[in-house]
C-alpha positions, -999 to 999 in steps of 0.1 A, spaced: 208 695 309 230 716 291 254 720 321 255 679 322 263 680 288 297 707 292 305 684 325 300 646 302 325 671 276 349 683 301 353 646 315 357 628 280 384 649 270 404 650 302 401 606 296 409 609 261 440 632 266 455 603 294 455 579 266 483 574 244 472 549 214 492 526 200 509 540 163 497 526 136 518 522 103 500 534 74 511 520 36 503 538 2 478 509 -6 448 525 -33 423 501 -51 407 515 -80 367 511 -81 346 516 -115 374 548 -117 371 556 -78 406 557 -62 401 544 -25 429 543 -1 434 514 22 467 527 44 459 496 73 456 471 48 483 449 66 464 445 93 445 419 73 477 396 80 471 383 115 497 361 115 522 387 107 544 395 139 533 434 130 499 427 138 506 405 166 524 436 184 498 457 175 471 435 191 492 432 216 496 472 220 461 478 220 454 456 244 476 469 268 462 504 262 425 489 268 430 469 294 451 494 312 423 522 308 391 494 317 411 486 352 411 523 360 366 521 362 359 522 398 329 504 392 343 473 369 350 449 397 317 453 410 299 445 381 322 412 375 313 404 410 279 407 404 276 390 371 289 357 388 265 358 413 238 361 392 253 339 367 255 312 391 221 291 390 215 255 377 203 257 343 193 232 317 189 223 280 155 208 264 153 171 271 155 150 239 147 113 234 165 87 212 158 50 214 150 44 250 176 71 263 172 107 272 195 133 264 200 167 280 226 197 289 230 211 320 254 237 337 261 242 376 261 273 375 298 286 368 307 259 343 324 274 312 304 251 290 274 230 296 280 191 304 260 167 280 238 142 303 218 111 296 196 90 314 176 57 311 139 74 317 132 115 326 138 110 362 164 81 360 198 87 370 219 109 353 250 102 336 278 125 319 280 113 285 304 144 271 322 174 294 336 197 270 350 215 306 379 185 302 385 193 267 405 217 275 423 238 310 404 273 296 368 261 288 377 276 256 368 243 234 326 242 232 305 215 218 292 224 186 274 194 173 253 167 188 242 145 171 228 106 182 218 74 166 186 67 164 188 38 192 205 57 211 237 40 213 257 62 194 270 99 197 283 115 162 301 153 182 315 182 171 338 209 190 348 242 183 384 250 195 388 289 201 356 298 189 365 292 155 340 280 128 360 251 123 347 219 139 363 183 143 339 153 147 344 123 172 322 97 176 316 80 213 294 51 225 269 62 247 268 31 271 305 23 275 318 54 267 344 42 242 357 67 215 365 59 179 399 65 170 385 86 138 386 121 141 371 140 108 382 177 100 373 212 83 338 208 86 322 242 92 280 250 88 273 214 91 256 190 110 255 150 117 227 128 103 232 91 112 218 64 88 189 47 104 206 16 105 236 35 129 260 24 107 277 60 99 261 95 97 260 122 65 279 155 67 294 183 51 331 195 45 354 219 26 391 214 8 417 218 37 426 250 36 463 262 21 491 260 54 486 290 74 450 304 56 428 286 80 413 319 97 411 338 66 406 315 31 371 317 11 352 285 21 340 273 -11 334 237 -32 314 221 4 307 185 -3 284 161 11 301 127 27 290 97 40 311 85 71 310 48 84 325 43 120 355 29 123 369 43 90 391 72 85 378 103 68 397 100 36 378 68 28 342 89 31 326 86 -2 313 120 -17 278 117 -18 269 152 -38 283 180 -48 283 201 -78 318 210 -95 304 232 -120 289 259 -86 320 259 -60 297 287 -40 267 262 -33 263 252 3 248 219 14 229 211 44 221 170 43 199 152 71 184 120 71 140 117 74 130 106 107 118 72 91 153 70 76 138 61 41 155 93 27 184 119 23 171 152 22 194 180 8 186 221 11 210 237 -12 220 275 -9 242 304 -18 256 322 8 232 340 32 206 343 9 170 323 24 160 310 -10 175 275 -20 173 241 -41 158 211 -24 172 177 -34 164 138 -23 183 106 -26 163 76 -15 180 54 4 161 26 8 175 15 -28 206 14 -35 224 28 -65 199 57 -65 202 87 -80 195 121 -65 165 136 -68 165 173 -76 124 181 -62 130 224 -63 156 232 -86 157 269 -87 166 293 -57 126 310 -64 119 305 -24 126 295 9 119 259 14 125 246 48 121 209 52 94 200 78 85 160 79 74 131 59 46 107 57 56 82 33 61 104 0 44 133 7 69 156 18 59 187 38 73 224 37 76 254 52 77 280 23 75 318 12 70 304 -21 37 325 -32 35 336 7 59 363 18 49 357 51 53 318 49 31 287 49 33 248 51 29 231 17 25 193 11 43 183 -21 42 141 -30 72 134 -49 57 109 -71 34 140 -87 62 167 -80 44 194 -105 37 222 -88 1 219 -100 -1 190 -78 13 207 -49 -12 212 -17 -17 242 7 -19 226 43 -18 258 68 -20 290 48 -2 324 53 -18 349 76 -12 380 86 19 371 113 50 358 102 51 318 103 85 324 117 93 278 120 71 247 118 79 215 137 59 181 135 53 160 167 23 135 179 10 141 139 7 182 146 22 207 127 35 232 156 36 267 139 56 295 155 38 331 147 55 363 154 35 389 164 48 424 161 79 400 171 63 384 203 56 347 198 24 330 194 21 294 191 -8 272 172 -14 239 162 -29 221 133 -35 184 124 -18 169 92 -50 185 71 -41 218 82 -70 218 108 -65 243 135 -63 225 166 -57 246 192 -36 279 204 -8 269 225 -12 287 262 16 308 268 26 321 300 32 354 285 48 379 261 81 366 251 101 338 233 95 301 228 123 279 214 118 239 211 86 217 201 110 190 189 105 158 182 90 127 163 58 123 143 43 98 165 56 112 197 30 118 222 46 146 245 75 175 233 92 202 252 98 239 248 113 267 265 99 304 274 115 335 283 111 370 282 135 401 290 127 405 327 119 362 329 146 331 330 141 307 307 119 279 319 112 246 305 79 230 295 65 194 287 36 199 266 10 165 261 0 165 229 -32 152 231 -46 173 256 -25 206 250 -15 210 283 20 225 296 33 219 328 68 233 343 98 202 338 125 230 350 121 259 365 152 279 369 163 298 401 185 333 402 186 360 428 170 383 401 140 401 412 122 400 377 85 416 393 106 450 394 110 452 360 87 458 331 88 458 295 67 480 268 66 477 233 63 507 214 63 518 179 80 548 158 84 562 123 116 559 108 125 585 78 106 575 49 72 569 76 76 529 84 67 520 118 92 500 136 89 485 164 113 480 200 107 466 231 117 488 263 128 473 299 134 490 330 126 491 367 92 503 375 93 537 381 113 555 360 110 590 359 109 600 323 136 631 329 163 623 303 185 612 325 187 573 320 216 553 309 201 536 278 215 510 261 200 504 225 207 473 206 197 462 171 207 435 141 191 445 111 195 416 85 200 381 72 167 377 79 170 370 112 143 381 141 151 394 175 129 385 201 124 386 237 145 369 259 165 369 291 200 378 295 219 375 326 242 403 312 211 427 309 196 416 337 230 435 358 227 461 335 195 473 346 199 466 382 222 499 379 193 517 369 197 517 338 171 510 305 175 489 279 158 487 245 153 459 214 148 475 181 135 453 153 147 468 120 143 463 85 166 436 68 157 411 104 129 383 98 101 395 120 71 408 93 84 382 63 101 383 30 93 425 21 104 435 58 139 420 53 142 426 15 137 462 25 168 464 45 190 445 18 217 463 -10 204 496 -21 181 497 7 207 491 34 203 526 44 164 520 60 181 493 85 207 530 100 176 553 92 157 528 117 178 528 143 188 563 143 143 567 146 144 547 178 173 566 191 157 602 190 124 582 198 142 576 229 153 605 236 118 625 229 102 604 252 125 612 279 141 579 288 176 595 279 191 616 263 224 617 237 249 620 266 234 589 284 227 568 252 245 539 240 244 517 212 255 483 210 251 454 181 274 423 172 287 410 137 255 424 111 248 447 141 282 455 143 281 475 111 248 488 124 266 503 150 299 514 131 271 532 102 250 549 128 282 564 143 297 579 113 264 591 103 252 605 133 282 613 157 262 638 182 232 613 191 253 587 210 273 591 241 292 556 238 289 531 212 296 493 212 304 476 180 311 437 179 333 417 157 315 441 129 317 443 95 334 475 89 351 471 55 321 467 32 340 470 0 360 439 11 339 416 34 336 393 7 374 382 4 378 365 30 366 330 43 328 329 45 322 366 37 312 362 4 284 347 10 270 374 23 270 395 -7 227 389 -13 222 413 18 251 437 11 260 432 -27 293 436 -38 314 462 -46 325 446 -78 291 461 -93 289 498 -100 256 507 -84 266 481 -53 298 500 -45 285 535 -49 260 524 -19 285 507 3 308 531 1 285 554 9 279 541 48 308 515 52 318 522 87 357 520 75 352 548 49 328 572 60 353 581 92 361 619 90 391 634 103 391 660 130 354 643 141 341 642 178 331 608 178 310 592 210 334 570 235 338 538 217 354 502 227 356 481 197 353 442 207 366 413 179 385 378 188 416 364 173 393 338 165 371 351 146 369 330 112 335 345 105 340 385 106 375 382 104 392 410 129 408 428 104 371 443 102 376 455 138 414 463 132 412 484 108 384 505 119 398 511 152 430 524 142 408 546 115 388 558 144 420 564 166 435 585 136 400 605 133 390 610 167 389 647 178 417 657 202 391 666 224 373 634 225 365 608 247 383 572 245 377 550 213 397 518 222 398 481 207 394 449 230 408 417 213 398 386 231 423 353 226 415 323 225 376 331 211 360 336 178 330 349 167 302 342 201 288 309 202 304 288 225 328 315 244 336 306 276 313 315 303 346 333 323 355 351 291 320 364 289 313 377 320 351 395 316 335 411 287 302 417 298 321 434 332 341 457 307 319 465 285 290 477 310 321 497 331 333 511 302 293 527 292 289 532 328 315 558 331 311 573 291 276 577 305 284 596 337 
C-alpha cells in the first residue's frame, strides 16, 4: 500500500507541476475583529462585474477546462451519463378542478415539460415548455401554481439559475398569457384566492442598478395580485417596517376561508404564525404564535380549528390542534404525539393525517384519523425515500414517490380508504440496480456520538482498501439526507467505485438537539463527524486516504472546504460546491445573513473566535500538501455568491505545496446555485467532476 501511495505522490506532482495557475492580484485589504487584524488580499474578487474578475474567471476556466480535456476517461463517462440519463420520467400527478396536472421529461430534455389532462388517462396536453423559454435550457420553472378550478396557471422561472423569479400568468384551456409580468420575487410561492380572481405572494425592493447578484435581500412584503393588473398596483397586504429581516411565506387554506402567514428570520426553523380571514372584508390580521419559541408548520383546517406540525414541547415533533376562537395555549390539543423517530412532515388527505417518520433517516410512513387514531402503517416497498401524499381533505386517493440509492424513483397511487398502493409509473433505465447493495452502519465521532451513513456498492467488494470512495455530507439548516437515486451515482459506481451518505449533526434527521448540536459554537461536531466516517471508512477497508474523496454542495461545501484544512492527509481529492468559504463575511451579501442562526456572526466576540477558527478561507496554510481539489461555483449564484468559491481557490492555489496535485476552480455560466440547472450542463459537470476523482484517485 505504501508503494501505491509514493506512485498516487509521484503522479500528483508531475500533474500539478504541468499546470500554470492563473495570477492572482493580491491588495493590502485588513479588517479589524474585536482587536484581531485579518487580511483579505482577494477581496476584489467579491466584484463580479468588475472586468478584473471577469478575466480571471475567464483564466481559470481556461486552465480547468484545458487540464479536465486531458482525462482519458472524461468522454466516456459523459457518454455514459446520457445514456443512462435518457429514460421517460415523470412528476407526481396533481388535481385541480376537474384537470390533472403533471411534469414529464423524454429523457434528454433540459427541463421537464408541464402536462395536463382532462382525467388520469386522458390525453395529454403541454400546458408550459420551459425548453422554449430559452435556446440553452438554462431558464427552469420555479413556481407552479393553479387555480382552484383549474383554469388558471400563476408560474414562476428562474433565468440562469438565479434566485430571482418573474411570474406570468396563462389560461390553461386556451393557452392565452397575461400581459403582466411581476418581478424580484425570491423564496416565494403563488396562492390564488378561491374565487381565481388573483393569487398572494411575496417580494423584495428592486434591487440598486447593477447589485442584483450580490445586495442583502431584506424588507419582503406580502402582495395581493389581481390578473390583468400590473404589479405596481398590488396592494401590500403585510409586512412589518419596524423588522426589515422578517421573511414571509403566505398561502391561502384549501377551503379558501383564510390567509395563512409563517413568519421567520433567516434560516432559523422557529417562526411567527399569522391569519387574515378572508371571508370578511376589512379584516385585520391575526397574529395566532407571536414569538419565534418553535417550529410551527401549517398542516390543514377544519373550520377554525387549525392543525400543526410543531417541536413546540416535542424536539422530535408532533401534530397539535389549536381552534382560533380559544387560541390560549391551555386550550391547545395534542392530536399525534412525539415518539421516538423524527416526525420529519405531515400532510392531510381523505381526513388522514399522513406522518413522515425518519428512522435512523430511512422513511417510515403512518396514518392517523383527525383524532390522532393510528390507522394504519403505510406498506413500503423498502428502505429508502418517500416524497408526496399531497392533496385535499376530502380527497379519496393521493400519490407518492419511492426511491432508494440503488432504485429509480417510482410513483404510487395510494386509496385511502383501503391503504393500498399500486405502481401509476414505473420508470425504465438500463441500470442494473440487483447488483448493487446498500448498508447502513454507525460510528463514533470524537466526543462518542454515533452517526450514522449509508454505504452502496456492487456486491462483492473486497474489503482490501483499494476502492475509490466517494463520501458526501451536508451537515445543517436542519435539513435531512435521505436515500435516494441519482443517475450521477448510479455511473459512479458502475466504475467500481463506493459511495457513502453521512448524516451529521446540524441536518434534521434525530430532531431539534441533533441539529442544534451542529449550530455556532458547536459547528465543529458537524467536521469532527465527517472526519469519523472517513477513517471509519478507511478501517473497514472500503478505501483508503489515497482512494478517498469528499464531496458536499453549498452548507456541505464548507463541510468540505473545513475538513480539508483540518485534515489534509485523509483525502485523496476533494469536491467543494458553491461553498461557503468566507465565514467571517457570508452574511454581507444577499441572502447570506440569514443564515447567521446556524453559523453566528462574526460581529460577536465569541462567534468570530469560532468561525475563524475552521472558516475554509482562513485556516489555509502556506507551503500545505493539500488533496487534488476542483472547486465548482456558477456566475449565477445569488445564493452562495462565487466570491465564496473565488476567493478560496486562488487562496488554495497560493498555498498549495509545489509538490502537490491540481487544485483548480470550475465556474459554470449561465447557472446559479443547483435547482433548475440544465440537464446538459449537469451531466458536463457530473462528466468532470467524476474524471477529475477518477484520475486523483488512480
Amino acid at each position: 500500500m505504501r508503494s501505491a501511495f509514493v506512485l498516487l505522490l509521484m503522479s500528483s506532482a508531475a500533474l500539478a507541476q504541468s499546470l500554470t495557475y492563473p495570477t492572482t492580484r493580491q491588495d493590502d485589504v485588513v479588517d479589524v475583529y474585536h482587536g484581531t487584524k485579518v487580511p483579505d488580499p482577494y477581496r476584489w474578487l467579491e466584484d463580479d462585474n468588475s472586468d478584473e474578475t471577469k478575466a480571471w474567471v475567464k483564466a481559470q476556466n481556461e486552465v480547468t477546462f484545458g487540464y479536465l480535456k486531458t482525462l482519458p476517461k472524461r468522454e466516456a463517462i459523459r457518454d455514459r451519463l446520457k445514456e443512462l440519463w435518457n429514460y421517460e420520467r415523470f412528476g407526481l400527478p396533481f388535481r385541480k378542478g376537474e384537470r390533472w396536472f403533471y411534469t414529464r421529461n423524454s429523457g434528454l430534455q433540459n427541463q421537464s415539460v408541464l402536462y395536463w389532462a382532462d382525467s388520469l388517462k386522458g390525453e395529454p396536453k403541454v400546458l408550459l415548455d420551459p425548453n422554449t423559454l430559452s435556446k440553452d435550457g438554462t431558464v427552469s420553472l420555479t413556481i407552479t401554481s393553479l387555480s382552484d378550478d383549474g383554469e388558471w396557471l400563476a408560474y414562476g422561472t428562474s433565468s440562469g439559475g438565479s434566485d430571482w423569479n418573474e411570474i406570468r400568468i396563462r389560461n390553461v384551456k386556451t393557452g392565452e398569457e397575461l400581459p403582466e409580468v411581476l418581478q424580484w420575487i425570491k423564496f416565494s410561492s403563488a396562492s390564488w384566492a378561491a374565487d381565481g380572481s388573483g393569487f398572494f405572494y411575496g417580494r423584495y425592493p428592486k434591487p440598486e442598478d447593477g447589485k442584483s447578484m450580490t445586495e442583502k435581500n431584506k424588507n419582503k412584503k406580502v402582495y395581493f395580485h389581481k390578473l390583468r393588473t400590473p404589479q405596481d398596483q398590488d396592494p401590500v397586504i403585510y409586512w412589518n417596517p419596524d423588522e426589515p429581516d422578517w421573511g414571509y411565506y403566505a398561502g391561502v387554506t384549501d377551503d379558501g376561508k383564510y390567509l395563512v402567514m409563517s413568519i421567520s428570520v433567516g434560516t432559523d426553523p422557529r417562526n411567527r404564525f399569522y391569519f387574515l380571514d378572508l371571508s370578511k372584508p376589512g379584516s385585520e390580521v391575526v397574529k395566532l404564535h407571536d414569538e419565534f419559541d418553535a417550529d410551527y408548520s401549517f398542516i390543514d383546517n377544519v373550520g377554525t380549528t387549525f392543525y400543526f406540525h410543531t417541536n413546540q414541547d416535542a424536539p422530535k415533533y408532533r401534530v397539535i390542534a389549536v381552534d382560533i376562537t380559544k387560541p390560549q395555549r391551555e386550550h391547545w390539543q395534542e392530536i399525534v404525539p412525539q415518539t421516538e423517530q423524527k416526525l420529519e412532515s405531515v400532510s392531510c388527505v381523505g381526513n388522514q393525517f399522513f406522518c413522515e417518520y425518519l428512522q435512523d433517516a430511512r422513511s417510515v410512513v403512518k396514518a392517523h384519523d383527525l383524532e390522532g387514531k393510528l390507522v394504519r402503517e403505510v406498506a413500503l416497498p423498502g428502505i429508502g425515500s418517500v416524497g408526496g401524499f399531497g392533496g385535499e381533505r376530502t380527497d379519496t386517493e393521493t400519490f407518492y414517490s419511492f426511491s432508494s440509492y440503488t432504485v429509480p424513483g417510482a410513483i404510487y397511487r395510494y386509496d385511502v380508504a383501503s391503504g393500498e398502493s399500486s405502481i401509476y409509473r414505473q420508470p425504465k433505465l438500463d441500470f442494473d440496480s440487483d447488483a448493487y447493495e446498500t448498508k447502513q452502519v454507525f460510528t463514533a465521532s470524537k466526543d462518542g456520538t454515533q452517526v450514522p451513513m449509508f454505504i452502496t456498492h456492487r456486491k462483492g467488494l473486497k474489503l482490501d482498501g483499494s476502492n475509490p470512495c466517494l463520501l458526501y455530507g451536508y451537515g445543517g439548516f436542519d435539513i435531512s439526507l435521505t436515500p435516494g437515486f441519482s443517475v450521477g451515482r448510479a455511473v459512479w459506481m458502475e466504475q467500481g467505485s463506493v459511495f457513502v451518505v453521512a448524516n451529521l449533526r446540524g441536518g434534521g434527521e434525530y430532531g431539534q438537539a441533533w441539529h442544534e448540536a451542529g449550530t455556532k459554537l458547536r459547528k465543529q461536531n458537524v467536521f469532527d463527524d465527517f472526519i469519523a466516517c472517513a477513517e471509519r471508512l478507511i478501517k473497514d477497508g472500503y478505501t483508503s486516504s489515497p482512494k478517498l474523496a469528499i464531496q458536499g454542495g453549498s452548507n456541505g461545501g464548507l463541510l468540505v472546504g473545513a475538513c480539508l484544512t483540518q485534515r489534509p492527509e485523509l483525502f485523496g481529492a476533494c469536491l467543494p460546491a458553491v461553498g461557503v468559504m468566507d465565514m467571517l463575511r457570508f452574511h454581507k451579501f444577499t441572502i447570506g445573513w440569514a443564515w447567521t442562526s446556524d453559523y453566528g456572526s462574526s460581529e460577536d466576540p465569541k462567534e468570530f473566535e469560532a468561525l475563524i477558527k475552521y472558516s475554509p478561507l482562513h485556516t489555509l496554510k502556506p507551503g500545505t500538501r493539500y488533496p487534488a481539489t476542483m472547486v465548482t461555483t456558477a456566475d449565477h449564484d445569488d445564493r452562495v455568491v462565487p466570491a465564496h468559491s473565488f476567493k478560496f481557490a486562488a487562496r488554495l492555489q497560493e498555498c498549495q505545496a509545489k509538490d502537490g496535485p491540481p487544485v483548480l476552480i470550475r465556474i459554470e455560466t449561465s447557472a446559479g446555485h443547483g435547482a433548475g440547472t440544465a440537464l446538459s450542463k449537469v451531466i458536463d459537470e457530473t462528466a468532470d467532476e467524476w474524471a477529475f476523482l477518477l484520475k486523483a484517485l488512480e
